[in-house]
N, C-alpha and C positions, 0 to 999 in steps of 0.2 A: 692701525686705526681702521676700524669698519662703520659702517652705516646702522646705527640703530632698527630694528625691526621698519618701526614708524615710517623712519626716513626713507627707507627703501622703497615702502609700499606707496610713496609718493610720485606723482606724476610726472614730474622735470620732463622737459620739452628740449629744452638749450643748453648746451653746455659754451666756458669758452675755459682754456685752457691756456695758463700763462706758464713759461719758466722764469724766476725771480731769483736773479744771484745764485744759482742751481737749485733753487726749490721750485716743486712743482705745485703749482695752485688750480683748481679745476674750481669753478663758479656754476653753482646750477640754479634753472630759474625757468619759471611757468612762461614768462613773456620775454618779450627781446629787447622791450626799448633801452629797459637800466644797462644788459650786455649789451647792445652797438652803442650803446656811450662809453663804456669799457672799453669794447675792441678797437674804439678810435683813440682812447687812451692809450693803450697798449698796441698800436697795429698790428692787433690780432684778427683771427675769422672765428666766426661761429661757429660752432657744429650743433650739428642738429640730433639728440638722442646717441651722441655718441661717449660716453665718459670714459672715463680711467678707469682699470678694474681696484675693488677695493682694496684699500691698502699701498696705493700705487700715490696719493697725493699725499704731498706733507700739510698740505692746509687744504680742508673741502671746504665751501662756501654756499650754503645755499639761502636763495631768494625768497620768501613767500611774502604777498598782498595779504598784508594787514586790515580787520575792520577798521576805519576809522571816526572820528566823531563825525554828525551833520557838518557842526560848522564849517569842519575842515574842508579846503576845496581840494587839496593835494591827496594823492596815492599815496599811501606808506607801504614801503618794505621792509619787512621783518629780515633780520640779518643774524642767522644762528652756523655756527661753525664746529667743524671738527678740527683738531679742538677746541672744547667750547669757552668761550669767552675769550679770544683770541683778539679780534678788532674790536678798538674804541668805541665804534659806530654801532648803537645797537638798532636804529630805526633809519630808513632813509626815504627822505623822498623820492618824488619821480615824477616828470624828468630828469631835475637837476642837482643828482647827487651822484655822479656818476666819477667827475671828480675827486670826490671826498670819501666816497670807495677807491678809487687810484692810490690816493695818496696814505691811505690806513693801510693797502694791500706792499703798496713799498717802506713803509715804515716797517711794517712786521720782518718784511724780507730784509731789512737793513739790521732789525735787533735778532734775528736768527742765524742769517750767513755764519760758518765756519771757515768760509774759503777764499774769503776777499775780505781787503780793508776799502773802505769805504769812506768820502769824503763826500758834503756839500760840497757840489762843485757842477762849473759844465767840462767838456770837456771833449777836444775833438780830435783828429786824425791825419797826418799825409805823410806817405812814402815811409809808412812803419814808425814815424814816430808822433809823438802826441803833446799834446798841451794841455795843459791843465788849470782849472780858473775858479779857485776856490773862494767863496764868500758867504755872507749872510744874504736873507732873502732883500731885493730889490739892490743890491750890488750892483745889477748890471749883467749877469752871467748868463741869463738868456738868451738878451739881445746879442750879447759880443758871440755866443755860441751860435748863434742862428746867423750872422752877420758872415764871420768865419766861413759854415755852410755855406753861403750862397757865395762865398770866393772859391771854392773848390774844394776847403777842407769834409772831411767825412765825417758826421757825425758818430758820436760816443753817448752822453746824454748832456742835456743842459740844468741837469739838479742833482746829480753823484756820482761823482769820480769811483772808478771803482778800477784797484789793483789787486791780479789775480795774487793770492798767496805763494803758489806755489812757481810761479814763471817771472812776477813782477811786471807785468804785463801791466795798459790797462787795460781793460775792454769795455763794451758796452752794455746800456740798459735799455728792453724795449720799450720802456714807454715815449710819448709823445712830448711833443713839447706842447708847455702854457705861455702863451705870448698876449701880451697886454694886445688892448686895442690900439693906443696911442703909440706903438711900438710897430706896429704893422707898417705903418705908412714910411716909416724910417728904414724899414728892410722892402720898400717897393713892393708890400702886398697890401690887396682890396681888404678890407672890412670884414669883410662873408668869407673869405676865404678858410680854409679848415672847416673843422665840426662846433655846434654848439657848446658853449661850457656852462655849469650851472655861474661862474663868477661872469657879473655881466660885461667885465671890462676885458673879458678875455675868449682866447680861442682856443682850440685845440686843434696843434696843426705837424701836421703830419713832418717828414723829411721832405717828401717829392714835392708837399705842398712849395719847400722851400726851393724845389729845384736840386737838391743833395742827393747824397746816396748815405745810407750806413755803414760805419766800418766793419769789413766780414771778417779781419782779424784783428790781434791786440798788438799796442805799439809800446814802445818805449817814450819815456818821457823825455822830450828835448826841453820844454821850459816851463814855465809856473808862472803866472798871470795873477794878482790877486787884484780884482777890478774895485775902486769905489765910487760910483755912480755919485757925483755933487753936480748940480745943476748950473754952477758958475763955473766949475772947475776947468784950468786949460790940463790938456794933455799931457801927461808928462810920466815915461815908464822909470822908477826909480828901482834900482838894483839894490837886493837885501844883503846883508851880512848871515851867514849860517843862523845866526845867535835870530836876528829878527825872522829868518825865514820858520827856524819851528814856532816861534810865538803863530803866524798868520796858519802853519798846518796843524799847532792843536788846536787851534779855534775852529775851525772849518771838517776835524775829524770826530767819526761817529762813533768809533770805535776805541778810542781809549780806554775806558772803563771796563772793555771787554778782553782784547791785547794784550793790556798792561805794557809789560817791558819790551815787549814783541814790536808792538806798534811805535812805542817812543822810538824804538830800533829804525824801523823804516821815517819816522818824518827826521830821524839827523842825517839818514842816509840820503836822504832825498834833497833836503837841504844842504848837503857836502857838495854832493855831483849835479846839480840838476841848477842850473840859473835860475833865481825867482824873483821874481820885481812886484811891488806895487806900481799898481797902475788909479790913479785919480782919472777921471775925464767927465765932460759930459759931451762931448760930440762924437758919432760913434764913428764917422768915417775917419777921423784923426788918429783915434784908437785901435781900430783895425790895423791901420799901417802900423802904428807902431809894437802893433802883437807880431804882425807879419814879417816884420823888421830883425827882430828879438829870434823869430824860429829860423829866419833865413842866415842868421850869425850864428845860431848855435849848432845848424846844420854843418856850416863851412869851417867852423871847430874842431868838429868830430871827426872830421874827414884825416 
């Protein structure tokens, strides 16, 4: 993959450079604001005029300031790729699309990966082993992921489980976390805290914001968490039969259709050996304990 004459002879100022489930992505762009919404999405840096020599990214991404009508009061960026017609996103505002770049930039890496299976999920870290908390979106998987974090666990990511193929491992994704506004205040953080998000109920906030660290290596799975966020709901972790545990990991897995038999292979494997509970709640401190409860048994199991 090379650069069109055109493209070349274009001015890029910024680069930022992500790796995604091993693919490499480089974003280039005349201005910075859309990248530091990025790089706070991905706690990445900037570089400035420094790119990948060509043929070195598996996805180039570049930025260009689109005319746009009078009426409009918003900036548009033009979103042209190598390969082209790669992301959904063909036009994006700015400031507040930066987002919605995040999440087209990890969706592509989630239907390209060869090297990980891949789960909607959070999913966190301690002492080499890991948890895993798969669900649909507003589950709950954020905050119980973020909540976790600020007890000591490491994070992984809090929106996809990812096991390496080859080790079994999981490890982690760099992007950031999206935490509601009304969720902050339930994890002991200010409002303002994190970066701006184009969703206005939400932030983009970092690990350290939370006080965490990320995990620098991949653990094994001690349990599986499948959280359902009801707002009456009392607490209560209920432990699955093999048979119900792959029902809750095809639903929650990306990769099936891609797999195939490979994949069904790992969710009865993981279902056999691996403890997995539904967890109902809506109080998060009830819940923590009883996630913390669940990894401190499955610990003293394995021993």
């Amino acid at each position: 993959m090379t650069l069109s004459e055109a493209d070349a002879a274009h001015d890029f100022t910024v680069s930022l450079r992500i790796s995604l489930l091993g693919l490499q992505v480089e974003i280039l762009a005349y201005e910075t604001l859309l990248l530091e919404g990025l790089a706070s999405c991905f706690e990445s840096t900037l570089r400035q005029g420094a790119f990948l020599p060509h043929g070195e990214a598996d996805l180039l991404v570049m930025l260009e300031m689109q005319d746009t009508p009078v009426s409009r009061d918003d900036d548009v960026i033009r979103v042209s790729t190598r390969p082209t017609g790669v992301l959904a996103t063909a036009t994006l505002t700015v400031p507040d699309s930066s987002r919605s770049l995040a999440c087209d930039l990890t969706s592509w890496a989630v239907a390209n990966t060869r090297a990980y299976y891949v789960f909607h999920a959070g999913s966190v870290a301690r002492d080499g082993k890991g948890i895993l908390l798969p669900g649909r979106s507003r589950s709950g998987k954020t905050t119980l992921t973020a909540g976790l974090v600020k007890r000591g666990f490491r994070f992984l990511s809090d929106e996809i489980g990812i096991f390496e193929r080859s080790s079994g491992q999981m490890v982690g994704y760099p992007r950031a976390l999206f935490v509601r506004k009304d969720i902050l205040c339930l994890l002991g953080l200010n409002e303002s805290v994190g970066a701006w998000s184009d969703d206005s109920c939400a932030r983009i906030v970092s690990v350290t914001d939370l006080g965490g660290i990320r995990a620098s290596r991949g653990a094994e799975p001690a349990i599986i968490v499948a959280p359902r966020f009801r707002p009456d709901a009392a607490t209560r972790l209920e432990r699955l039969t093999p048979g119900s545990a792959v029902e809750v990991l095809v639903d929650a897995f990306c990769c099936l259709s891609r797999f195939k038999e490979t994949g069904l292979d790992l969710l009865i494997d993981l279902a056999r050996r691996v403890p997995c509970y539904l967890l109902p709640f809506s109080d998060l401190d009830s819940a923590l304990d009883a996630i913390e409860d669940a990894f401190d048994r499955a610990l003293k199991r394995a021993l």
